[in-house]
C-alpha positions in Angstrom: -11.7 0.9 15.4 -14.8 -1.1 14.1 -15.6 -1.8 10.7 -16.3 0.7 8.2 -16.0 3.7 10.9 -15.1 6.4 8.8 -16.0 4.6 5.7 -17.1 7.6 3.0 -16.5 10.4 5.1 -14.6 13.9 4.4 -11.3 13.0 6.5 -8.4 15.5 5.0 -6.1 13.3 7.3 -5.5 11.0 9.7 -3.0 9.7 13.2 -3.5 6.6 14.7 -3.6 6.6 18.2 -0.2 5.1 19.1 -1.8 2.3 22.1 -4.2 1.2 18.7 -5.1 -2.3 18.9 -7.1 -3.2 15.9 -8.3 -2.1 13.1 -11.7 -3.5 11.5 -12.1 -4.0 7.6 -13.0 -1.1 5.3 -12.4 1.6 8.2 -11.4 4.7 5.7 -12.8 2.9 2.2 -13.8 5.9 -0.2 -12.6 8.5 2.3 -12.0 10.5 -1.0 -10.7 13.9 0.7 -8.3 11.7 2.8 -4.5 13.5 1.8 -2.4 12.0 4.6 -2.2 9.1 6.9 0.3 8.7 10.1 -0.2 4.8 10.7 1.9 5.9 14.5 3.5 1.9 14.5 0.5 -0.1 13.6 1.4 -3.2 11.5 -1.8 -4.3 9.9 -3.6 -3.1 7.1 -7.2 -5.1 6.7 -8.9 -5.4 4.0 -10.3 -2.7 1.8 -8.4 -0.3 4.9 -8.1 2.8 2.1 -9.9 1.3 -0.6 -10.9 4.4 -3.2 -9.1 6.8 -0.9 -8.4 8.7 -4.6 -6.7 11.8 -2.8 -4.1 9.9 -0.9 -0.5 10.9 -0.8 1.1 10.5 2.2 1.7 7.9 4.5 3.8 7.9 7.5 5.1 5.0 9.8 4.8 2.0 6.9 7.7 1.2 7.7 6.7 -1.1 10.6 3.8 -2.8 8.5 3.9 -6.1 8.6 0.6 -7.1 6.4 -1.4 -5.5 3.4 -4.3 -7.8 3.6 -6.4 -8.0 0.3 -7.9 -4.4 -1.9 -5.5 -2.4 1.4 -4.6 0.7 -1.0 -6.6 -0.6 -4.1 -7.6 2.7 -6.0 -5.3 5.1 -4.2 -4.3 7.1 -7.1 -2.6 10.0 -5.2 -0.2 7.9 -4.1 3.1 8.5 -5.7 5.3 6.8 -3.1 5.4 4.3 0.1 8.2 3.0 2.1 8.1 -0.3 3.5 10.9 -1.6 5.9 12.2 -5.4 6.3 9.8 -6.0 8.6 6.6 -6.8 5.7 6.1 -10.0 5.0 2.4 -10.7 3.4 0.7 -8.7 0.4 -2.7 -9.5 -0.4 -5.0 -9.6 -3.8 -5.5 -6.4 -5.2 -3.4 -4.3 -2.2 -1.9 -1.7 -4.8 -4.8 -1.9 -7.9 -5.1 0.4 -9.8 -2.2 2.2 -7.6 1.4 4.3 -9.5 3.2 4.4 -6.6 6.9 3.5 -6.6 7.2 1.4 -3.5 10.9 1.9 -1.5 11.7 -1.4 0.0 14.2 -1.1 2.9 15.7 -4.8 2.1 17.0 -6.3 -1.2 15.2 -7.6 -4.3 15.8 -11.0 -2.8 14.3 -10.1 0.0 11.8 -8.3 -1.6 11.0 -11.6 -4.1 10.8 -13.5 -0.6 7.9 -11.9 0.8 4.2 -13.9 0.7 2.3 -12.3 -2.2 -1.0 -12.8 -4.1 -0.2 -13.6 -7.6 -2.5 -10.8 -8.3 -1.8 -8.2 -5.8 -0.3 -5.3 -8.1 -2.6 -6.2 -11.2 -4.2 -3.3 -13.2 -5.1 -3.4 -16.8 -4.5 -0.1 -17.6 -0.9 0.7 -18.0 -1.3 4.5 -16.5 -2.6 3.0 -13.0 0.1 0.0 -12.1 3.3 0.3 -9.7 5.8 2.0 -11.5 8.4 0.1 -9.6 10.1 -1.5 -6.5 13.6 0.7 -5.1 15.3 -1.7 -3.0 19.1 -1.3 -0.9 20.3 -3.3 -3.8 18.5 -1.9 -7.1 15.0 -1.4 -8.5 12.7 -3.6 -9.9 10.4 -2.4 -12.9 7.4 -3.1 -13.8 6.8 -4.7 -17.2 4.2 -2.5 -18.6 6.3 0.4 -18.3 8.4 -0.4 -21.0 11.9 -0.8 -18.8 13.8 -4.0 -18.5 12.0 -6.2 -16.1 14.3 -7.7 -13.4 13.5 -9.2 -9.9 9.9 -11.1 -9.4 6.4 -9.3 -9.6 
């Protein structure tokens, strides 16, 4: 799916065609109506993927991703939760701006702390719009602007 395909448009919801190859940069930015996502085992998010998608809530099959490349759910703030499995390894800058999800991590904090991350890839400066925190097998991790002890690595 090119670049900026569905960019802006009024998509309520979304499955990705299970044989899906690639996915270009920017391909649902700003799809504002966009409620619910089935990523169907694709691995990748590019770039900007669902940039300002402000009505987003659900998405189904993270659990095989393997990449959040930079801005990938920047401005998403519908989304309460995401589940990631074992198999994530890289988070870019700015993935989960401006984002209150609590992200379920399907390893430890250790393995959580291990994965590649931009130093800024959570940052918000408004305390009402960061991660709330990390659930891992082993515990959670909380983020420091909500007031709760801080342990395991932003």
């Amino acid at each position: 799916i090119e670049s900026d395909a569905f960019g802006w448009s009024a998509l309520e919801s979304i499955t990705l065609p299970a044989n899906l190859q690639k996915l270009g940069p920017s391909v649902f930015v700003g799809c504002q109506k966009l409620e619910s996502v089935d990523l169907n085992g694709f691995t990748q998010i590019p770039r900007s993927t669902f940039g300002s998608c402000i009505a987003l809530k659900e998405v189904k099959g993270s659990e095989n991703i393997v990449e959040i490349e930079d801005d990938g759910f920047n401005f998403c703030k519908g989304l309460e939760s995401i589940t990631f499995g074992k198999s994530l390894k890289k988070v870019g800058y700015g993935a989960f701006y401006s984002c209150k999800a609590v992200i379920t991590y399907e390893g430890t904090i250790e393995e959580w702390n291990a994965i590649e991350k931009d130093e800024k890839w959570h940052t918000y400066t408004d305390a009402d719009w960061v991660l709330k925190k990390i659930v891992c097998t082993d515990g959670e991790i909380e983020h420091p602007a909500n007031e709760s002890k801080y342990v395991g690595s932003w």
